[in-house]
C-alpha positions in Angstrom: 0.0 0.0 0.0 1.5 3.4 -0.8 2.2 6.0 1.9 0.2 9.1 2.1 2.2 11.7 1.1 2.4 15.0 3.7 0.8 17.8 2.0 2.9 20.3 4.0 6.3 18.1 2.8 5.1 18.0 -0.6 4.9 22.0 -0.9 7.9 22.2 0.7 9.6 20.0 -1.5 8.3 21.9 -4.4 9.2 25.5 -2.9 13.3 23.6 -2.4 12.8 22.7 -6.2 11.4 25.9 -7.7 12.5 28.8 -5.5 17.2 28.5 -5.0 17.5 30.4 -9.1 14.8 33.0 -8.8 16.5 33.8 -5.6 20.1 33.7 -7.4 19.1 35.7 -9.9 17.6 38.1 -8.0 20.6 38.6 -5.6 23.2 38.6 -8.5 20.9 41.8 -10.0 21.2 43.2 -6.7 24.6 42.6 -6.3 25.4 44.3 -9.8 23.2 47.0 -9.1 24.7 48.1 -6.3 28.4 50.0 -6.5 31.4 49.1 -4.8 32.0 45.7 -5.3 36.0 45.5 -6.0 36.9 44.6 -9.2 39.0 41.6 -8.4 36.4 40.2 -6.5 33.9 40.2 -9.4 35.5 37.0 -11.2 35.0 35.3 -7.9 31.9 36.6 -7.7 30.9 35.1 -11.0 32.3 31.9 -10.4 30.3 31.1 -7.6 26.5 32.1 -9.2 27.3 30.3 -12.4 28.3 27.4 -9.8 25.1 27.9 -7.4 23.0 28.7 -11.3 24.3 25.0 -12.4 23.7 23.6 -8.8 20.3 25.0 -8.6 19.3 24.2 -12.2 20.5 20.5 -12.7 21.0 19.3 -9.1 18.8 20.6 -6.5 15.9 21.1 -8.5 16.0 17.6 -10.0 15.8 15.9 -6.4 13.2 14.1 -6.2 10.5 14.0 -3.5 11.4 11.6 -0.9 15.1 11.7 -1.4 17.0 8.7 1.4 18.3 11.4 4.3 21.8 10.7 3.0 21.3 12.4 -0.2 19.2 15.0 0.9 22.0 16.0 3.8 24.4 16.3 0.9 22.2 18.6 -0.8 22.3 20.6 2.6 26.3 20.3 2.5 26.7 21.7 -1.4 23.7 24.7 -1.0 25.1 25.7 2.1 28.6 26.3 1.1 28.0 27.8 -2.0 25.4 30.5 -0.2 28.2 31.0 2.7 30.9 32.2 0.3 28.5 34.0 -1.9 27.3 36.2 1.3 31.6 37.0 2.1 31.7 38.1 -1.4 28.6 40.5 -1.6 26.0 40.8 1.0 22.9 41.2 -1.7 23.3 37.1 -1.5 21.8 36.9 1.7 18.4 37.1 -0.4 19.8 33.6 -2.2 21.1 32.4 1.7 17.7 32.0 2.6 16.8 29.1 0.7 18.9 27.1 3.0 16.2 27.3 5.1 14.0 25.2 2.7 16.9 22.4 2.2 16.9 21.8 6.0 13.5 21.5 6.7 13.4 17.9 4.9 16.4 16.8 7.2 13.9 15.3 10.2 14.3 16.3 13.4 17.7 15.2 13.9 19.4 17.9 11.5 16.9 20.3 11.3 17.8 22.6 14.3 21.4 22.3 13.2 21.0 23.0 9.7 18.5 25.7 10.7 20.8 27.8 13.5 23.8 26.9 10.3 21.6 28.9 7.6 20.3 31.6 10.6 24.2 32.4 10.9 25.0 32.9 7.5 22.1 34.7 6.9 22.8 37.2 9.9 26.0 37.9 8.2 24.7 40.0 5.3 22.0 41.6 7.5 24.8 42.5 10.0 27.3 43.9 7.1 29.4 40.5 6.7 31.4 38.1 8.6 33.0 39.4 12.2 37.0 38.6 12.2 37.8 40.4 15.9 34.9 41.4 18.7 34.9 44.8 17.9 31.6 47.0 17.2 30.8 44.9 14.1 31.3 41.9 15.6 28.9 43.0 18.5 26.5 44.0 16.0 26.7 40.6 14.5 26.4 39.1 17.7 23.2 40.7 18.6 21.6 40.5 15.2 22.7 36.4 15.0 21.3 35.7 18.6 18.0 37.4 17.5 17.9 35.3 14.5 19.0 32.2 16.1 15.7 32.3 18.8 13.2 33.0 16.0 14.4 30.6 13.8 14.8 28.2 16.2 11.3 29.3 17.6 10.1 28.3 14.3 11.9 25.0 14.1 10.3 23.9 17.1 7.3 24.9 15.8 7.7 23.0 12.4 9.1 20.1 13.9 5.6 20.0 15.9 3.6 20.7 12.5 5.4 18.2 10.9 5.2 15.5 13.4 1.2 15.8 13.5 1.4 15.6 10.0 3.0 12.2 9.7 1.2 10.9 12.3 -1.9 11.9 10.6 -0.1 10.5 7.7 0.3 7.2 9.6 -3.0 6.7 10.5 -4.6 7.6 7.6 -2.6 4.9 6.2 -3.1 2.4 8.7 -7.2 3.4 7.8 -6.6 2.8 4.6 -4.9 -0.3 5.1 -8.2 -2.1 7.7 -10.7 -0.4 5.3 -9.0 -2.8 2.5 -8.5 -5.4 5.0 -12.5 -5.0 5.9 -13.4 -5.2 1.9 -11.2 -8.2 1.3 -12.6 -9.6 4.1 -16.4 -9.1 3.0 -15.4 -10.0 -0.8 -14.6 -13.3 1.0 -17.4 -13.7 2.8 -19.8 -13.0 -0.3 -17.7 -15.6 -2.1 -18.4 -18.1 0.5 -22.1 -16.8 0.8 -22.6 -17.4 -2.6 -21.0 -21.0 -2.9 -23.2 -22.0 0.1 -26.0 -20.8 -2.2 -24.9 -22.6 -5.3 -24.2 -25.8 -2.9 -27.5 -25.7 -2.0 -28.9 -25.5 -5.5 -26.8 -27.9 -7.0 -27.4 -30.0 -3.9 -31.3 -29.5 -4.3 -31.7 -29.5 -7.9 -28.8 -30.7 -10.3 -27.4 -33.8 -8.1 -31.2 -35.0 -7.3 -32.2 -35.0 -10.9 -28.5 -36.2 -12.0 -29.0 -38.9 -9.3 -32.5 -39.7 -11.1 -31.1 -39.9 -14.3 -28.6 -42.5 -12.9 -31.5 -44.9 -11.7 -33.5 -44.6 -14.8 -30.2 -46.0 -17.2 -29.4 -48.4 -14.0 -33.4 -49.7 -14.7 -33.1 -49.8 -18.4 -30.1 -52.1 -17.8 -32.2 -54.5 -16.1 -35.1 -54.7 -18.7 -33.1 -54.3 -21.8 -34.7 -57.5 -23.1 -38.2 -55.6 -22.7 -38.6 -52.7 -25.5 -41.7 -51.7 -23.5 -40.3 -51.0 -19.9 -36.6 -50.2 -21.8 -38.7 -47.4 -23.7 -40.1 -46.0 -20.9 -37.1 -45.9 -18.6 -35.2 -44.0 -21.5 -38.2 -41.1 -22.1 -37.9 -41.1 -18.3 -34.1 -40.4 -18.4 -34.4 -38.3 -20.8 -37.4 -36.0 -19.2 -34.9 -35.6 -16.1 -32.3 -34.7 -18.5 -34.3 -32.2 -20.3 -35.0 -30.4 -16.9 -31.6 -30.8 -15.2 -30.7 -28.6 -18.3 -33.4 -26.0 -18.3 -32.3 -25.8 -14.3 -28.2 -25.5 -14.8 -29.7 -22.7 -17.1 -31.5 -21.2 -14.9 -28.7 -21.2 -12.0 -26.2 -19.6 -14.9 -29.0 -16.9 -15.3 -29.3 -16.0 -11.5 -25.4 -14.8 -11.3 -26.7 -12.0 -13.7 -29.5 -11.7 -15.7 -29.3 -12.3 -19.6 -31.6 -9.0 -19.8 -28.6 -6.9 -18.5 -25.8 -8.6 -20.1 -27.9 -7.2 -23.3 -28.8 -3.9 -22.0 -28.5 -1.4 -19.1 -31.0 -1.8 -16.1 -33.7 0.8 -17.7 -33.7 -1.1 -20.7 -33.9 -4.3 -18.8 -36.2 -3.2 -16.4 -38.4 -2.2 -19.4 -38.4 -5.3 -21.0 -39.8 -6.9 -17.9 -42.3 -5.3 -17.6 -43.9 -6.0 -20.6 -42.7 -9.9 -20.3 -44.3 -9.5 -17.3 -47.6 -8.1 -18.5 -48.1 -10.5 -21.0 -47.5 -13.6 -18.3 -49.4 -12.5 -16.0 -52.5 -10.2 -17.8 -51.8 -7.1 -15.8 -51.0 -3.8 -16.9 -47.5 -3.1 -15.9 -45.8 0.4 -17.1 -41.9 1.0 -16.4 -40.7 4.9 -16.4 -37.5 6.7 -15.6 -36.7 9.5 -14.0 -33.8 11.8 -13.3 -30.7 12.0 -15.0 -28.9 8.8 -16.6 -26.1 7.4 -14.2 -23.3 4.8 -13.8 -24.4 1.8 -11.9 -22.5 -0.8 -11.1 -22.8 -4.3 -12.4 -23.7 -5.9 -8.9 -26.2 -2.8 -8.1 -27.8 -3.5 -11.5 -28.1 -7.2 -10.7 -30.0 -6.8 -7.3 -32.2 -3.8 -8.1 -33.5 -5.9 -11.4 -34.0 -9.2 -8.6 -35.4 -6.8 -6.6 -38.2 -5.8 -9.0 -38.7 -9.4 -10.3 -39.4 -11.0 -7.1 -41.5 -7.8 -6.3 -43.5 -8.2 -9.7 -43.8 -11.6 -8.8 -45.7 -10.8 -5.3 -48.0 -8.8 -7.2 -49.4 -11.3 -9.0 -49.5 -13.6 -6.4 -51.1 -11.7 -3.7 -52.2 -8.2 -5.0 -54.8 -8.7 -6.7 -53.6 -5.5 -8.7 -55.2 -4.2 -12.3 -52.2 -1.6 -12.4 -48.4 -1.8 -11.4 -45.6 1.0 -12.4 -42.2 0.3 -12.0 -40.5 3.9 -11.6 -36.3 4.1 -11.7 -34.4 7.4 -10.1 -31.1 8.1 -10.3 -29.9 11.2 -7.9 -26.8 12.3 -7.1 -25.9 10.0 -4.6 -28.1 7.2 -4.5 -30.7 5.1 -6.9 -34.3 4.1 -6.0 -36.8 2.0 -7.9 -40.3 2.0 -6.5 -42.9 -0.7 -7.7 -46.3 0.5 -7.0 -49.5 -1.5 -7.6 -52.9 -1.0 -7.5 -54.1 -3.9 -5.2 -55.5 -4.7 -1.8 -52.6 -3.7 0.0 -51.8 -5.5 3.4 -50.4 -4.9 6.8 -47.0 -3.7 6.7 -46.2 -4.0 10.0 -46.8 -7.4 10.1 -45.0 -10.3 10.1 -44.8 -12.4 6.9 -43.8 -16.2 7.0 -42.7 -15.5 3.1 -39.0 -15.4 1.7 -40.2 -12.5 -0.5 -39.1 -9.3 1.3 -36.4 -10.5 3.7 -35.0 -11.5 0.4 -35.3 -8.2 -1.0 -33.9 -7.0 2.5 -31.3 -9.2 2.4 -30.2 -8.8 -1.5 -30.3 -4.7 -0.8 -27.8 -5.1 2.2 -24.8 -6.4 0.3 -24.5 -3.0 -1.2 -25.4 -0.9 1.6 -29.3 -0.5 -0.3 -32.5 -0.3 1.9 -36.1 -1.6 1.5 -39.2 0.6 2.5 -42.5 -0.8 2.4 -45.9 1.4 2.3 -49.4 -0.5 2.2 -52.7 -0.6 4.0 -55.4 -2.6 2.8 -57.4 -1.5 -0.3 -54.9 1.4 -1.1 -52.4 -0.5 -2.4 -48.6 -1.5 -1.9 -45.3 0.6 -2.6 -41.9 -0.7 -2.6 -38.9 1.8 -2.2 -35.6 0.3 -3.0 -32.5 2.8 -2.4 -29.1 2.1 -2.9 -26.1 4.9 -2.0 -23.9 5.5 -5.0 -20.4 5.7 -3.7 
């Protein structure tokens, strides 16, 4: 699993990348623009920014976020330098100096104070007028001015090195959420793939290996009377009867892992086209209408909602007594409904059902986080609200 990266680091990181040459540049114009420079200081001068221009260009810039500490300490030790001598030379590179402060700050705790109170000193210099040599009034002034500097910007270390330790830690357990929210889906994938071989168990168990195990006696019978054209006969249209349905029911079971209607169309389409199979089947009027705006459902969503409105279709024609039924599909923004509404004698909600019908639908809606709401009294009708939360 990939860390989470620090947003604070990662600006950082770009700031160390982006900001050492516009700094240069912008000291070495200041350092032009300003008279007095010696003349046989200016070759030196130049030596060092086309050094710190290449360093900045094809070096610094080019390290890459999350840089070993080894490498980015030797980034530290080559910027540092370079900015040091550039200050002696002309004190305009004191603007340049400060991006020292940037190449410390990825150091960790460990280096940071150091290579913060290291840049604070050089710095100081070319605010105090350069480098003391002897403890005179210069040096006092430098003195002052570097102890100033020193507490804020070890005031501010302190400071980052708290910012950036709630960071990581947030960093951490975001990760570590991450990590048990996968471990939690894995874990449910599983248990839906044992779910559903316990249901295909079953099946095969109630279905296939009884009519295969049929099959079996009816060739085991015709052995016995082969000398009998009669019984052989009737043993073998037997045999082949249960072979017949064995195959209409391995059918069926390949049809409930997704419906053939879907694999051919989306869910409007195939919610559509049940109605009207349903209408004709069962002589009542059924309409199907969408509203809303056309989304993206997933395959698995798509598969229960169209359950959902079969087995509810099929408890209208069992028990409503209904003359009318409308299927309606909604997509919002964040979730999906279908309501099936019919036109029959309604019942008691509230009540207890001995039926599979609804704690199926209940039970199918759950897997993806969906919810069933039923509204019926008698002679008013019934009303099923399926909802699943698009995420």
């Amino acid at each position: 699993m990939n860390e989470v990266a620090d947003p604070l680091q990662v600006r950082l990181d770009r700031l160390r990348r982006l900001v050492p040459l516009p700094l240069l540049a912008v000291s070495t114009a200041a350092s032009f623009a300003i008279p007095g420079a010696a003349r046989s200081r200016l070759l030196l001068e130049a030596s060092l920014v086309v050094a710190a221009a290449l360093w900045s260009a094809f070096v610094s810039a080019r390290l890459p976020a999350g840089t070993p500490l080894p490498r980015r300490l030797a980034a530290y030790a080559v910027h540092t330098p370079l900015a040091a001598v550039l200050v002696g030379t002309n004190l305009c590179f004191g603007i340049f100096a400060y991006s020292g402060f940037l190449f410390a700050y990825p150091l960790g705790r460990r280096w940071r104070l150091a290579a913060f109170a290291v840049t604070a000193l050089i710095v100081s210099a070319s605010l105090a007028g350069g480098y003391p040599v002897r403890l005179d009034g210069h040096g006092l002034t430098y003195l002052i001015v570097a102890g100033v500097m020193l507490a804020l910007v070890l005031n501010s270390a302190s400071i980052t090195n708290h910012a950036l330790a709630q960071n990581e830690e947030r960093g951490r357990m975001i990760a570590e959420n991450a990590r048990l929210h996968e471990q939690l889906l894995t874990q449910a994938r599983h248990a839906g793939v044992i779910e559903e071989r316990q249901r295909l168990a079953g099946e095969i168990h109630d279905t296939l290996a009884q009519g295969l195990t049929g099959i079996i006696a009816q060739l085991a019978a015709a052995e016995h009377v082969r000398h009998d054209p009669g019984q052989l006969s009737r043993h073998l249209e037997l045999a082949q009867s249960l072979a017949r349905a064995n195959l209409a029911e391995a059918r069926r079971s390949v049809r409930a892992l997704r419906p053939g209607q879907l694999e051919q169309a989306g869910l409007p389409a195939a919610l559509g086209e049940l109605a009207r199979e349903w209408s004709a089947s069962s002589g009542i009027s059924a309409e199907f209408q969408e509203t809303g705006a056309r989304c993206r459902v997933p395959d698995e969503v798509e598969t229960i909602l169209f359950r959902v409105a079969q087995e509810a279709l099929a408890n209208a024609a069992k028990h409503s007594g209904a003359r009318q039924v409308n299927l309606t599909l909604t997509c919002l923004d964040d979730a999906v409904l279908l309501d099936v509404h019919d036109d029959g004698t309604g019942f008691d909600a509230a009540a207890e059902t001995d039926g599979y019908g609804l704690p199926g639908m209940r039970h199918r809606l759950a897997k993806v986080g969906g919810t069933l709401t039923v509204e019926s009294s008698a002679g008013y009708g019934t009303t099923l609200n399926a909802s699943v939360p698009l995420r």
